[in-house]
C-alpha positions in Angstrom: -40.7 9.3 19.7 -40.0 8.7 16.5 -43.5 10.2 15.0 -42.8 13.3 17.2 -39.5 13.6 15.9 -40.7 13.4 12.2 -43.6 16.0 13.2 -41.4 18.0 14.8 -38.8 18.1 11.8 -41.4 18.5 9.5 -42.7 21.8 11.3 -39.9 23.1 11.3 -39.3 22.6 7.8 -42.3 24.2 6.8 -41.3 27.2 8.8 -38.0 27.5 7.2 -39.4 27.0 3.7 -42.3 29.8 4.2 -39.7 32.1 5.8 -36.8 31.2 2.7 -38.1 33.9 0.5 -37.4 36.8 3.4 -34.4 35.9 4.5 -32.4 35.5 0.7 -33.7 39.5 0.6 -33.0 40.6 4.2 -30.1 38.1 5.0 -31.0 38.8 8.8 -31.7 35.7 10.1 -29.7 32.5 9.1 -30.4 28.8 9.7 -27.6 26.1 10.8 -27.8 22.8 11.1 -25.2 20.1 12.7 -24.9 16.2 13.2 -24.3 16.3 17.2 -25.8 18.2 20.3 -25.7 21.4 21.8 -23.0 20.7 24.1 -21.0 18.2 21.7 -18.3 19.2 19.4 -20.3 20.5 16.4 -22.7 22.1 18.9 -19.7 24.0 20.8 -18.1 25.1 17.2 -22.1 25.9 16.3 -22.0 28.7 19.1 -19.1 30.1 18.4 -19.5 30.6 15.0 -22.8 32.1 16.5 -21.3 34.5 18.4 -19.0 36.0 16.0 -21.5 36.3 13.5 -23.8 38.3 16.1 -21.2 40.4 17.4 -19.9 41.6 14.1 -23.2 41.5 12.1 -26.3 42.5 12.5 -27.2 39.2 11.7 -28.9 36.5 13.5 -28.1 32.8 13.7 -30.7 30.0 14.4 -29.4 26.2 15.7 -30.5 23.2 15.3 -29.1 20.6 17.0 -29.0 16.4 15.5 -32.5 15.3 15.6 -34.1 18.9 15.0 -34.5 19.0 11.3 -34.2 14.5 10.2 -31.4 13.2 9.7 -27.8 13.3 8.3 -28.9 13.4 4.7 -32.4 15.5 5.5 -29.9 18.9 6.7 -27.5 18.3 3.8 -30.5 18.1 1.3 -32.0 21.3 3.2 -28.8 22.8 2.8 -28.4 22.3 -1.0 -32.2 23.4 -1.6 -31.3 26.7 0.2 -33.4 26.4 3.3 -30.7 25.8 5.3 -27.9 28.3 4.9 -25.2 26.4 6.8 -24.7 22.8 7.7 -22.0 20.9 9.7 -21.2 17.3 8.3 -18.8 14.8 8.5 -17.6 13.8 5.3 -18.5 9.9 6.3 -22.1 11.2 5.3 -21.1 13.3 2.2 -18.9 10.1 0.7 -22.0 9.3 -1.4 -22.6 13.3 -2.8 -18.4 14.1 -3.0 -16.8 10.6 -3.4 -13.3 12.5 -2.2 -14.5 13.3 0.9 -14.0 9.9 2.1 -10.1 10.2 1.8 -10.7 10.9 5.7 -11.8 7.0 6.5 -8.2 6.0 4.9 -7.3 4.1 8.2 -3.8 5.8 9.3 -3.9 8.3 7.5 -4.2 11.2 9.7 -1.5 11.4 12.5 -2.4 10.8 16.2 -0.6 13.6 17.6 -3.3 16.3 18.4 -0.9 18.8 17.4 0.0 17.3 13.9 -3.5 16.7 13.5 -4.5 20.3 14.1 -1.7 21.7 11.9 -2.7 19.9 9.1 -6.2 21.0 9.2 -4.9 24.4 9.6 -2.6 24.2 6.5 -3.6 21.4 4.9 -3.5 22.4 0.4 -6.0 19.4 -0.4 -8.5 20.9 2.7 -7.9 24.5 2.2 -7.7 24.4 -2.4 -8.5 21.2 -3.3 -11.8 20.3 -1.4 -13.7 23.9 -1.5 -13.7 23.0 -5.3 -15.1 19.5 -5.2 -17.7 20.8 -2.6 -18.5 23.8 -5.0 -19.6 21.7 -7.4 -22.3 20.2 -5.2 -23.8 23.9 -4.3 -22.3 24.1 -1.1 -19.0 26.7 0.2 -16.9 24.8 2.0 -16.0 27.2 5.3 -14.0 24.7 7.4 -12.9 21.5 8.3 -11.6 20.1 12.0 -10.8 17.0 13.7 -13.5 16.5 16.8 -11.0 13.4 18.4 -9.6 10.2 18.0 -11.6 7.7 17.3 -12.6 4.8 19.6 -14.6 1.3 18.9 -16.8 -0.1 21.7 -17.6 -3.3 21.6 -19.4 -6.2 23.6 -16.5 -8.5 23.6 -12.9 -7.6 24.1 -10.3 -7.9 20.5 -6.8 -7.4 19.7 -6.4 -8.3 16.3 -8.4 -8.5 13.1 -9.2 -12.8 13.9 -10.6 -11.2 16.9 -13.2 -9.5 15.1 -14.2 -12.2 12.4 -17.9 -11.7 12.2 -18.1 -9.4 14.9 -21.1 -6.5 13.2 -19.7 -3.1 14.1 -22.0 -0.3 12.8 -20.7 2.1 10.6 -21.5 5.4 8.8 -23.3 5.0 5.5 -19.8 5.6 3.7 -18.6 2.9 1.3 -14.8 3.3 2.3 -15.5 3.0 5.9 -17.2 -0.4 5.0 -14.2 -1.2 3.2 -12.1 -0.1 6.4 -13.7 -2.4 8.3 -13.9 -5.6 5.7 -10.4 -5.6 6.0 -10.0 -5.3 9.7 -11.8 -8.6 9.6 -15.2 -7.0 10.7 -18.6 -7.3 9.6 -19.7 -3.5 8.7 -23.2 -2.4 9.3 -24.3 0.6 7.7 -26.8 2.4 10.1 -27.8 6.1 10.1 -27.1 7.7 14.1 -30.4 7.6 15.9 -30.1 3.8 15.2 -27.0 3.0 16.9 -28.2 2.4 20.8 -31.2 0.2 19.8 -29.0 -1.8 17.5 -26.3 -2.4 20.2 -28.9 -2.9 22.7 -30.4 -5.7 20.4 -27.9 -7.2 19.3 -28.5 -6.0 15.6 -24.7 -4.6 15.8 -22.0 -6.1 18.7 -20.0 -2.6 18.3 -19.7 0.5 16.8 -17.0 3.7 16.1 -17.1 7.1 17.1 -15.3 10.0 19.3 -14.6 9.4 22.9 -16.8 12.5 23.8 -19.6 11.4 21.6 -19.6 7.5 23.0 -20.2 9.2 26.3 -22.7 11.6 25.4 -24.9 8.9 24.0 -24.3 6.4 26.3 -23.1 3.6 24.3 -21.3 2.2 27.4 -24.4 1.1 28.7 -24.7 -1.4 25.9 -20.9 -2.3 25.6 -18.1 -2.9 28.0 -15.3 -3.0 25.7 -13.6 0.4 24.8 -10.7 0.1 22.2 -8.5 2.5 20.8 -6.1 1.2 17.1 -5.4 4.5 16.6 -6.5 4.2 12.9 -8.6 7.5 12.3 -9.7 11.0 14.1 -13.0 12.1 13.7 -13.7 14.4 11.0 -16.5 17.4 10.5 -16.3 20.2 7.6 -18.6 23.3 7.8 -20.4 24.3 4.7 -22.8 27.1 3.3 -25.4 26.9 0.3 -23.4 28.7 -2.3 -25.9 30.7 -3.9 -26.8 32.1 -0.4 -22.8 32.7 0.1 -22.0 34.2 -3.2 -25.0 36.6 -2.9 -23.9 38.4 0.2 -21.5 41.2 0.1 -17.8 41.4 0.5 -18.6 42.4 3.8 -20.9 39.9 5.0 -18.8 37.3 3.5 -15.3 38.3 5.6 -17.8 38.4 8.4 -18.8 34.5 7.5 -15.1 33.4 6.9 -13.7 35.3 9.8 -16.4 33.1 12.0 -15.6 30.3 10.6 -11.9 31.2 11.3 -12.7 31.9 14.8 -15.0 28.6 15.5 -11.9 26.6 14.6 -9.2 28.1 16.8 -11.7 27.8 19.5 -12.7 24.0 19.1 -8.4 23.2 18.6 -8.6 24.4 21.7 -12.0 23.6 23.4 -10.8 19.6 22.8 -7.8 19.6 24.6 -7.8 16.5 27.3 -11.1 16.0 26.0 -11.0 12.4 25.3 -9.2 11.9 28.5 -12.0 13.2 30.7 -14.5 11.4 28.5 -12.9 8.5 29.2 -13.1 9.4 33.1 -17.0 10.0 32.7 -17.1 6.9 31.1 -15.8 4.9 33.7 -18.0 6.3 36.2 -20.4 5.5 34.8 -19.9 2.2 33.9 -16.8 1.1 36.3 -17.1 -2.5 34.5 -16.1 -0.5 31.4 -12.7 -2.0 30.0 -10.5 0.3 28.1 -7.7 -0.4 26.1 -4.9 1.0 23.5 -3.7 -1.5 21.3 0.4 -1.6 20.7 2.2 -0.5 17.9 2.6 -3.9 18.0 -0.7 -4.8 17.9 -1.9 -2.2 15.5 0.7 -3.5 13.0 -1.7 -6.2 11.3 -4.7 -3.3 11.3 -2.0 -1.0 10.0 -1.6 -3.6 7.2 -4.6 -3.2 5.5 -4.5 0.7 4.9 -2.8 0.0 1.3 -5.9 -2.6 0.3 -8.1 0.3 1.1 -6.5 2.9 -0.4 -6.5 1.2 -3.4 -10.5 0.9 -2.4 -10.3 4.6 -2.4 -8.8 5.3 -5.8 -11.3 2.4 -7.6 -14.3 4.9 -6.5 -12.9 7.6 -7.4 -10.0 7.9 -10.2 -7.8 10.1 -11.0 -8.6 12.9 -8.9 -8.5 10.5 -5.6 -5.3 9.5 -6.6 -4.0 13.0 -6.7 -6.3 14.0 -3.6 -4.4 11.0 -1.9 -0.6 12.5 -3.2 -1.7 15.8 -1.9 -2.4 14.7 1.2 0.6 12.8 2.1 2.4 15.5 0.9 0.4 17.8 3.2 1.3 15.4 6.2 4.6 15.4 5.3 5.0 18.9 5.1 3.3 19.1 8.9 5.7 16.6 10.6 8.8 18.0 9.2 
């Protein structure tokens, strides 16, 4: 599967490549790339970003889902050389290429009202000023970013407080905060890129792992873990980008035509996600009725809840200054959203 995959990626890439030089004259056809699959968040926000560009353009968009063109770093590197002219990523993966973007694995940060959450993307100064100049300097316009859902943590034996998960390996993304995050819940972070995760909870390599409710089911992680719990220290985060050479060479026109997709996209995956987690959940146990799910307290998130400052200061040792008025701005933001 794997040498298939990697054939298949490669093909692909060589079709995009020979096909580059066309479309930066025509601008007809336009390649996108996301993390998830079709009928996942990013593939749902994909399609409707899609379908705005088609019905207002005369413009064409091409998918491809996770798996289609490599991995998390192969589409953002596609992106960045121009092949790709959009890419969906969660700033987890981008922590390494825009060291601010991993403000979002600050645990309790973000609210856990879906409301406040989607506010604050909507309104938000450091997503809607600050970022699209960090990102900028990377060769990418940053279109959008949105919350896909809380985040959950399956694992293969139940826990309730940070001694719970002393030397318990939970995968993570390949983001140095989140591995702080996790360091000071007590865990044992394991870096591992996606396609990895099953066979690493199925071994044994990993005991657990983090992700959206919708996305645990999709990928069937509770075959491999019985234990689903919720802390309620994050919400999954995804940001749509474009190469910005490819973005600043369209026309005024073309580029309201991008934005107001973008625009649209959003306000349709707000909405798309409502009770999402909830029937994920219901799927979940169906499928695996030994499945054990849990919310913690506030009680019992209090000692989790403890450790944000120690990695917040994490956060502003990587990246100075500017995280440390990313982090003010962001607060202030949040502020702003509850009042």
């Amino acid at each position: 599967m794997t040498v298939y995959r990697n054939v298949l990626a490669g093909s692909l890439l060589a079709a995009a490549t020979s096909i580059a030089g066309v479309t930066a004259v025509q601008a007809d056809t336009w390649r996108y790339a996301f993390e998830e699959a079709m009928d996942e968040v990013q593939g749902k926000f994909a399609q409707k970003f899609k379908e705005s560009i088609e019905a207002n353009s005369d413009h064409e968009i091409q998918l491809f889902p996770f798996g289609t063109l490599g991995e998390s770093t192969d589409i953002m590197e596609q992106t960045q050389a121009g092949i790709l002219q959009f890419v969906d990523q969660s700033p987890g993966f981008t922590g390494a290429l825009i060291p601010e973007a991993q403000i979002f694995f600050v645990p309790y940060l973000l609210p856990q009202d879906e409301e406040e959450v989607a506010e604050f993307f909507r309104t938000s100064t450091a997503i809607h000023e600050t970022f699209p100049k960090l990102y900028a300097e990377q060769g990418l316009e940053l279109l959008s970013m949105f919350p896909e859902g809380a985040v959950g943590i399956t694992t293969r034996e139940p826990f309730k407080s940070p001694e719970d998960l002393d030397e318990m390996k939970i995968r993570v993304m390949t983001n140095p905060l989140l591995v702080e995050s996790y360091k000071a819940f007590g865990a044992t972070p394991t870096p591992l890129p996606t396609g990895e995760i099953y066979g690493a909870l199925q071994t044994g390599i990993v005991q657990g792992q983090e992700n959206p409710t919708f996305y645990i089911e999709s990928s069937k992680y509770y075959e491999v873990n019985d234990y689903l719990t919720y802390i309620g220290h994050n919400n999954y985060t995804s940001a749509i980008m474009a190469n910005k050479d490819f973005f600043d060479g369209l026309s005024d026109e073309d580029k309201q035509v991008v934005r107001d997709a973008s625009d649209a996209a959003f306000e349709y995956i707000l909405e798309y996600q409502k009770g999402l987690t909830e029937k994920s959940i219901e799927a979940i146990k169906a499928a695996n009725p030994d499945m054990v799910v849990t919310t913690l307290s506030e009680e019992e998130r209090q000692p989790f809840k403890d450790s944000a400052a120690q990695v917040e200061e994490a956060f502003i040792g990587m990246t100075g200054d500017s995280g440390k008025a990313l982090l003010e701005q962001f607060k202030a933001d949040l502020d702003a959203v509850k009042k």
